[in-house]
C-alpha positions in Angstrom: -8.9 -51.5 -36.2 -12.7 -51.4 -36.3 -14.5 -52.3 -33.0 -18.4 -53.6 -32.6 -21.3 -51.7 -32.2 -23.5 -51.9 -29.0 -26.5 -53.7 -28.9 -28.5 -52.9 -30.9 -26.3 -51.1 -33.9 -24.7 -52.3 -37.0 -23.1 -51.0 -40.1 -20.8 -48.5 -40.4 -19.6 -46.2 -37.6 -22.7 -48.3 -35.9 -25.3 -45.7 -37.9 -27.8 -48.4 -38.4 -30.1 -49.8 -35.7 -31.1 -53.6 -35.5 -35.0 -54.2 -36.6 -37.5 -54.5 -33.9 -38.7 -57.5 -35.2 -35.7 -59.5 -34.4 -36.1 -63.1 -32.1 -33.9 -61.2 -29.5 -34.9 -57.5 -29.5 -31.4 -55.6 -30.4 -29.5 -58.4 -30.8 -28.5 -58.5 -34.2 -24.7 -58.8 -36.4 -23.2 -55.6 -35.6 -21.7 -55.3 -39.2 -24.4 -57.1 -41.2 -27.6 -56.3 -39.4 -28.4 -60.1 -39.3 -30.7 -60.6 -36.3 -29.6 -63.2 -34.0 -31.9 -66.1 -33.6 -34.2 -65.0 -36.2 -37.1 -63.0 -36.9 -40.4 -62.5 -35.2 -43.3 -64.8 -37.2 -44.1 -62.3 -40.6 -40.7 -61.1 -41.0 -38.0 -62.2 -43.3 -34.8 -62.9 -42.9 -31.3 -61.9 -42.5 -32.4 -58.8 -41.3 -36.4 -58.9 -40.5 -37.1 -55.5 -41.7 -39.3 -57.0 -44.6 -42.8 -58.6 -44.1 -43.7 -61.9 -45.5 -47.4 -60.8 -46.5 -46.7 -58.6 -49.4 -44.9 -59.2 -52.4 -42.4 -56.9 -54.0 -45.1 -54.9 -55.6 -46.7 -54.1 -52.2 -49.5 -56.5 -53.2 -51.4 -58.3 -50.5 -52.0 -62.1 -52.2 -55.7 -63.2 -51.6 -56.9 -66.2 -53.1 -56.9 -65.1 -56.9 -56.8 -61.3 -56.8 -54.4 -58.5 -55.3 -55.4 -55.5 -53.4 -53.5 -52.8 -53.3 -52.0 -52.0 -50.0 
């Protein structure tokens, strides 16, 4: 029988805290991580720990050319 984690924890044996860039600070799916209502503007969802202004390189689009970040 598994129980949830407190606010603020997900994951197994709760180990994992919720981003800080979640809607509702601490609130997030205590086995997932999903952050419940969303993430703060920049972030990505499920789980908001990933920022929306670099790509998966760590390269900051602007206009035609990427600087390294």
């Amino acid at each position: 029988m598994s129980t949830a984690c407190s606010d603020g924890h997900y994951g197994f044996n709760c180990l994992n805290e919720c981003s800080k860039h979640c809607l509702s600070a601490g609130k997030c799916n205590s086995k997932t991580g999903e952050c419940h209502g969303g993430c703060q503007t920049g972030w990505k969802k499920p789980t908001c720990e990933a920022s929306k202004r670099y790509n998966n390189n760590n390269f900051k689009k602007n206009n035609n050319w990427n600087e390294k970040v």
